[in-house]
C-alpha positions in Angstrom: 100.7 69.6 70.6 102.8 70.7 73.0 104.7 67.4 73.1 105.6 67.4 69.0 105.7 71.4 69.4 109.6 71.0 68.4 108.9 69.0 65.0 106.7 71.3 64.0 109.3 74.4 64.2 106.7 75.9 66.5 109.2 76.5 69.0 112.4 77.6 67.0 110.6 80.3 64.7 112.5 83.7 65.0 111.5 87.2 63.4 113.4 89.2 61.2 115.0 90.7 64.1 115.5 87.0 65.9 113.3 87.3 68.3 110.9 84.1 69.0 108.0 83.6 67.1 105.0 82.0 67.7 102.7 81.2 64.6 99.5 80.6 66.6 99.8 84.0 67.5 99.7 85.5 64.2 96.4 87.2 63.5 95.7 85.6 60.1 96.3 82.2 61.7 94.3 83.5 65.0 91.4 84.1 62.5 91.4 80.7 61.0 90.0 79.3 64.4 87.9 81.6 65.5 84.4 79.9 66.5 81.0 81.1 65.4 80.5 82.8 68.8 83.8 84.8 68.7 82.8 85.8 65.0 80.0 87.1 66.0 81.7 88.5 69.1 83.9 90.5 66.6 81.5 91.9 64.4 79.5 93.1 66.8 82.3 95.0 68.9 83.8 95.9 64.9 87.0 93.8 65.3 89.0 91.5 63.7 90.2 89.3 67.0 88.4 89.1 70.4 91.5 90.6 72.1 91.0 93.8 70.3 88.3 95.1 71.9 90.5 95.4 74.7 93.1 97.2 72.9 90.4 99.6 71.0 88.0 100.1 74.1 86.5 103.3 74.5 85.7 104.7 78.1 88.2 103.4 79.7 88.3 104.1 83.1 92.1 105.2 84.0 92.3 106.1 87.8 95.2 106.2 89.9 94.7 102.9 92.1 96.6 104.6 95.2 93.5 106.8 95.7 91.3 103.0 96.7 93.8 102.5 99.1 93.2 105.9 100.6 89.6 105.2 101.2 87.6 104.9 104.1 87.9 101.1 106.0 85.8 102.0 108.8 82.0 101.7 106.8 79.5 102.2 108.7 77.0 99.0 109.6 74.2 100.7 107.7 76.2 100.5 104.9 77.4 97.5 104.8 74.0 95.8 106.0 72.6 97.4 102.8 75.2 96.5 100.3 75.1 92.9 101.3 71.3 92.9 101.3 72.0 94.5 97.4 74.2 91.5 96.5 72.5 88.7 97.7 69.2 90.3 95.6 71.3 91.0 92.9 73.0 87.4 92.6 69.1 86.0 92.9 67.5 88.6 90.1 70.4 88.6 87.7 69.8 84.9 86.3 66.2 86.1 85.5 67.5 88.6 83.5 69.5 86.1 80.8 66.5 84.5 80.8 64.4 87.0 79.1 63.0 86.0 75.8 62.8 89.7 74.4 64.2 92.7 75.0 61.3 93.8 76.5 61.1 91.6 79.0 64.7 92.3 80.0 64.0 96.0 80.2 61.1 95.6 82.1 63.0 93.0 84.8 66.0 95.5 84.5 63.6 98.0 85.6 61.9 96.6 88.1 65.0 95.5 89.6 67.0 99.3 89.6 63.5 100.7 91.4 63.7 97.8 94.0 67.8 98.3 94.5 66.9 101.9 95.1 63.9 100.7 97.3 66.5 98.9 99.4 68.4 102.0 100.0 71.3 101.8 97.7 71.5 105.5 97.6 73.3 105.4 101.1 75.9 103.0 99.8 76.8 104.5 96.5 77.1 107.9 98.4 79.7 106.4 100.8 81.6 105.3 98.4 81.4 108.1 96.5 82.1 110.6 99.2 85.2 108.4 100.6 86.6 108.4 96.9 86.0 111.9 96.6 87.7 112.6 99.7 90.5 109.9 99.2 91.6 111.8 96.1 92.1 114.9 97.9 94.0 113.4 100.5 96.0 111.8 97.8 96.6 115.3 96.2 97.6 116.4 99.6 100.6 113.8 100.0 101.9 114.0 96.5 102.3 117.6 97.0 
């Protein structure tokens, strides 16, 4: 497509104000190829496009990023023995979960999963990182005055 883009006038379209216009991009054209999935994807999230829910999402999480770079590097071995011991569990149990039948069964595995993740003493790697955000924040406040 690309190739015969320029006999199709995809490439010298222009707005009202003469700014380049791409008719893929239009939504009612966008919503003539939607597939099945992204359909579905829609309705569910109450859209019209995919790209919407991004534009429409609620809870967004808006942080200033410079407080992450303020953050403790040092972590402590513990803490770092235990979060890698929580991802390599995580990337083994998490393909059991999207193969639950029901949604029982995925609660259950979910579960059973958290309580084992706690088991393995998450608690001391969430309250790092909590307490290093906590305190990078304030530092941040600190500098900016």
């Amino acid at each position: 497509m690309g190739k015969y883009s320029g006999l199709q006038g995809l490439e010298t379209c222009f707005d009202e104000n003469g700014l380049p216009l791409n008719l893929t991009r239009v939504n009612d054209v966008a919503k003539l190829t939607l597939t099945d999935a992204e359909k579905e994807y829609c309705e569910h999230f109450g859209v019209e496009l995919p790209i919407d829910v991004f534009v429409n999402r609620k809870n967004q999480c808006n942080y200033n990023m410079a407080h992450t770079g303020l953050m403790a590097t040092d972590i402590p071995t513990e803490v770092s023995r235990t979060a890698t011991k929580v991802l390599n569990y995580m990337i083994q149990e998490v393909p059991n979960l999207v193969d639950c039948a029901t949604q029982e069964e995925y609660d259950a595995k979910a579960a059973a999963m958290k309580e084992e993740i706690k088991n393995m003493g998450y608690d001391v790697v969430a309250d790092f990182y909590r307490d290093s955000f906590t305190k990078a924040v304030e530092e941040f406040e600190k500098l900016e005055g």
